[in-house]
N, C-alpha and C positions, 0 to 999 in steps of 0.2 A: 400159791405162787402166782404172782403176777406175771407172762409172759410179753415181751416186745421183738418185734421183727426188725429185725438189722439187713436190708437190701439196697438193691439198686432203686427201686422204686416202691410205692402204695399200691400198686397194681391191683396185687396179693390180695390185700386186706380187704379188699371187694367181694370177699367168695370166701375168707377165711373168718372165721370165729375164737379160731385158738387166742388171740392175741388184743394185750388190753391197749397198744400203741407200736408207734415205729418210729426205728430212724434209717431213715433212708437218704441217698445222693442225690434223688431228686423227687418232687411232690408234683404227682398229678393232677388228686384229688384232694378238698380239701379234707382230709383223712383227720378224724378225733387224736387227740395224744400223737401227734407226728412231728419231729426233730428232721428239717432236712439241711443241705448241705451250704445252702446260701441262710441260712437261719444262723447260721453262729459268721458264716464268712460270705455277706454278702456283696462285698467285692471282687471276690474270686471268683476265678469260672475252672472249673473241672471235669475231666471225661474219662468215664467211668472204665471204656473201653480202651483207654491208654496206657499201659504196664505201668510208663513214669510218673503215673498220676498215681497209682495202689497207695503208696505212704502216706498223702495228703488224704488220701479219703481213711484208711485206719486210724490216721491222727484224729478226722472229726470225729469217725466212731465212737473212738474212747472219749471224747470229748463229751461226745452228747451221753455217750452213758451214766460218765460221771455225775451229767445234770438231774439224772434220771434218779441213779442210786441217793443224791441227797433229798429226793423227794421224797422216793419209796425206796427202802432199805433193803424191802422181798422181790424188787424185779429182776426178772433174770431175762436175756437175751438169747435169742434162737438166731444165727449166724448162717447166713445164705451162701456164706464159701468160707469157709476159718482157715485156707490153706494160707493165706499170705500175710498173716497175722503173728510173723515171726519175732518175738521177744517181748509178748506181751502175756503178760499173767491173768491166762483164761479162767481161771475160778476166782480170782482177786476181782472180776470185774465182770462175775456171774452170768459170762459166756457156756451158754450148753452148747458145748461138742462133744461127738461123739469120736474122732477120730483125734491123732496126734499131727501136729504141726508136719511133722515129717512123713506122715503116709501123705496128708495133702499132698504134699510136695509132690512127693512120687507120683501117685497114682494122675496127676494133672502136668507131669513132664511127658509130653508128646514120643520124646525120644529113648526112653528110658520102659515105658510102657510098650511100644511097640516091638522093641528089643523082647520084653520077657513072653510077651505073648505068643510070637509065632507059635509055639505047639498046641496052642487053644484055638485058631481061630484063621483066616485066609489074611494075608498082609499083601501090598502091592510089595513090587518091588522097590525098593530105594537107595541111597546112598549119603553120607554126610561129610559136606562141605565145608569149609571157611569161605567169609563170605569174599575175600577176597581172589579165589577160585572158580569163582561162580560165572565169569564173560569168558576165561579159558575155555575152561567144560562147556559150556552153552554153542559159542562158536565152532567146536568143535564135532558137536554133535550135528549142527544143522550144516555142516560141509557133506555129511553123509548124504546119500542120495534116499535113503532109505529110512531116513529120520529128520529129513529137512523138515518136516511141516508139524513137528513134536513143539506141545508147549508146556511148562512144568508147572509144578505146585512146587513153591518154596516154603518154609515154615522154620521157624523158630521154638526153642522146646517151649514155650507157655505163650499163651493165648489165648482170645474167646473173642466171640461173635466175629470171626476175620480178621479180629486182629495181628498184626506179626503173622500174616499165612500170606504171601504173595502170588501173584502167577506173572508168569516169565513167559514172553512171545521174542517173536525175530523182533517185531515191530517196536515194541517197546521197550527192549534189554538196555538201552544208556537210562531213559527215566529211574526202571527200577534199581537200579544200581545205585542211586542216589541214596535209595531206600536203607541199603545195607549194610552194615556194620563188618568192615572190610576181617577182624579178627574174633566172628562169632562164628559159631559152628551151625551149619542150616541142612535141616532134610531136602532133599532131593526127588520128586518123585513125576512120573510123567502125568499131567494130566488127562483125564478118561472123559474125553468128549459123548455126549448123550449117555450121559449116566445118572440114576435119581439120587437121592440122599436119605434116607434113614434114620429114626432113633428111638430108642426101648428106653424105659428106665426099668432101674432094678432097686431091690432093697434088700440089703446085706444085713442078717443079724447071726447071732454066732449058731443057730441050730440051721438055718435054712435063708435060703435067696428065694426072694419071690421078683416074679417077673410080670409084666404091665402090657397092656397094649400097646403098639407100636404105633409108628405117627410117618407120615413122608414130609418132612423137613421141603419145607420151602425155600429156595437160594436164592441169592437175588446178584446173578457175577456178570461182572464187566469185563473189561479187558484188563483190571487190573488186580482184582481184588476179587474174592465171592465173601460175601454178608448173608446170615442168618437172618429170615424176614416172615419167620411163622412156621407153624404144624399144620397137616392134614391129617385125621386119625382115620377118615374112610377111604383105607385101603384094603386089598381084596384081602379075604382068609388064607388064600394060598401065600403070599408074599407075609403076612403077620405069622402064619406058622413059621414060614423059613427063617426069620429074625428070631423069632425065641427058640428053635432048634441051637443056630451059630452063636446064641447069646450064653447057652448052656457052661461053656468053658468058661468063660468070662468072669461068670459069678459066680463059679464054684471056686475059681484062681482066687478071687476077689475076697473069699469065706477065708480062703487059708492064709491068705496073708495077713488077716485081722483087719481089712477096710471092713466098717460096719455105717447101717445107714444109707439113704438113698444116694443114686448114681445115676448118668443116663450114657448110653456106649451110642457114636454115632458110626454106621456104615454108607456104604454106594454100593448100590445094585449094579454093575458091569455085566451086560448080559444077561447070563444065567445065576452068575457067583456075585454072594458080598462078602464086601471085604472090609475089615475094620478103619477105623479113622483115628477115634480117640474114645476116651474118655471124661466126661463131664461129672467131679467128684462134687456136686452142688444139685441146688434146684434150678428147675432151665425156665425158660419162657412157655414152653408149652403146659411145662405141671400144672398148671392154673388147668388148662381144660380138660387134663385127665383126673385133676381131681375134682372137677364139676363131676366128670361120668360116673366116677368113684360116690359122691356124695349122691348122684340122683340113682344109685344102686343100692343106698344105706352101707356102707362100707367103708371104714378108715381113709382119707383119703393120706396126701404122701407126708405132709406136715403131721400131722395126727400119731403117726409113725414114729416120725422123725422126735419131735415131742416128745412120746413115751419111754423112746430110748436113751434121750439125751437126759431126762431127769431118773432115771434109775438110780446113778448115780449119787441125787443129790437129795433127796424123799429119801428119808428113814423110817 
């Protein structure tokens, strides 16, 4: 079975071995067997990070696969997020996934995950809005004399690296409003000034979850926005235990619902307590260095995993 990586980038295939080619949204490197996204439309310009850009980029997907399959008949593709990949015929076009179109969904709906978690795990508090709701409530909060100086995290159910995740000041409330889609439903939550950020991956198969070193997420936030801009894995023992302790529910929820397959759960340490964010039902940007640590250990790294379970299926 010939293997190809379907991502945002070639990064990957620096450190991986699994894989005979790619296609990816954009080419770093100049990577052997690589299909990217100005290669079939090099007109167009596309951002990976923009929800309304997802269908252009599944379009080139299948596009480049199909170039692929008349090449080589046996290759099959390993899929770096198959959640948004709605109406398209995953075995037709020898996508390995391991999970269904609709747990993607789920398990990567901000709002909808946060809801079933509370009894696993610490939640901020929050609330949900329309967005046309949103300068009411805000105004009315900073009349308070006791929450004049609160700034929010606003967020949309689906997202990554900061996208669709806003923050809401006095200063800034008419900009962001520009921002908003006056009849979408938005979390609410207050922002937790000097707080760090978090994230584990896990790997769900149907006997057992195992769980990874933890990493402190690098942020990189403005007055308008926070962006994901890197991992730290040397953090101390005491903080790496307390992460796989609160992670424990998570993945055992994760078993029973039948998500199978690598994940990564991001928290904030607030003080003494963390508390959950989300879920990441993909490979992240840091995987690359945990599975260096994994390789220079002799040890599966998360692809290698990921891999063996996605062809179960398809090895007779």
């Amino acid at each position: 079975m010939n293997i190809y990586f379907i991502g945002i980038n070639d990064l990957i295939l620096q450190s991986e071995n699994n894989f005979l080619g790619s296609i990816t949204v954009q080419r770093r490197f100049e990577t052997k067997n690589n299909i990217c996204f100005s290669d079939l439309y090099p007109d167009e310009r596309i951002d990976y990070n923009k929800i309304s850009d997802l269908k252009r980029i599944d379009k080139f997907f299948i596009e480049a696969v199909k170039m692929v399959l008349k090449k080589d008949k046996d290759a099959y593709f390993l899929r770096y997020n198959e959640h948004n990949l709605k109406g398209y015929n995953l075995k037709k076009y020898h996508i390995l996934s391991v999970n269904t179109y609709s747990m993607y969904d789920y398990v990567n709906n901000k709002f909808k995950i946060r809801e079933d978690l509370k009894p696993y795990t610490n939640i901020l508090d929050y609330k949900f809005l329309l967005g046309v709701e949103l300068e009411k409530y805000f105004l009315k909060v900073w009349q308070n004399k006791k929450t004049f100086s609160l700034s929010f995290v606003v967020q949309e159910e689906y997202g990554f690296a900061g996208e669709n995740t806003f923050i809401f000041t006095k200063e800034n409330l008419k900009n962001q409003l520009k921002l908003i889609k006056k009849h979408k439903k938005y979390c609410i939550s207050v922002l937790q000034e000097n707080c760090k950020s978090y994230n584990i991956h896990l790997f769900v198969d149907n006997d057992f979850v195992e769980y990874f070193a933890p990493s402190q997420q690098i942020i990189n936030k403005t007055s308008d926005k926070m962006c994901y801009d890197g991992a730290d894995y040397n953090i101390s023992k005491e903080i790496s235990n307390k992460i796989l302790t609160e992670s424990k529910g998570i993945g055992e929820y994760l078993k029973q619902i039948g998500y199978r397959g690598v994940c990564g759960i991001d928290y904030i340490l607030v003080k003494d307590t963390f508390y959950f964010m989300e879920i990441n039902a993909r490979f992240q940007t840091s995987t690359m260095q945990l599975n260096k640590q994994l390789s220079e250990k002799h040890k599966k790294t998360l692809f290698d995993r990921q891999i063996n379970l996605a062809i179960k299926g398809v090895i007779k």
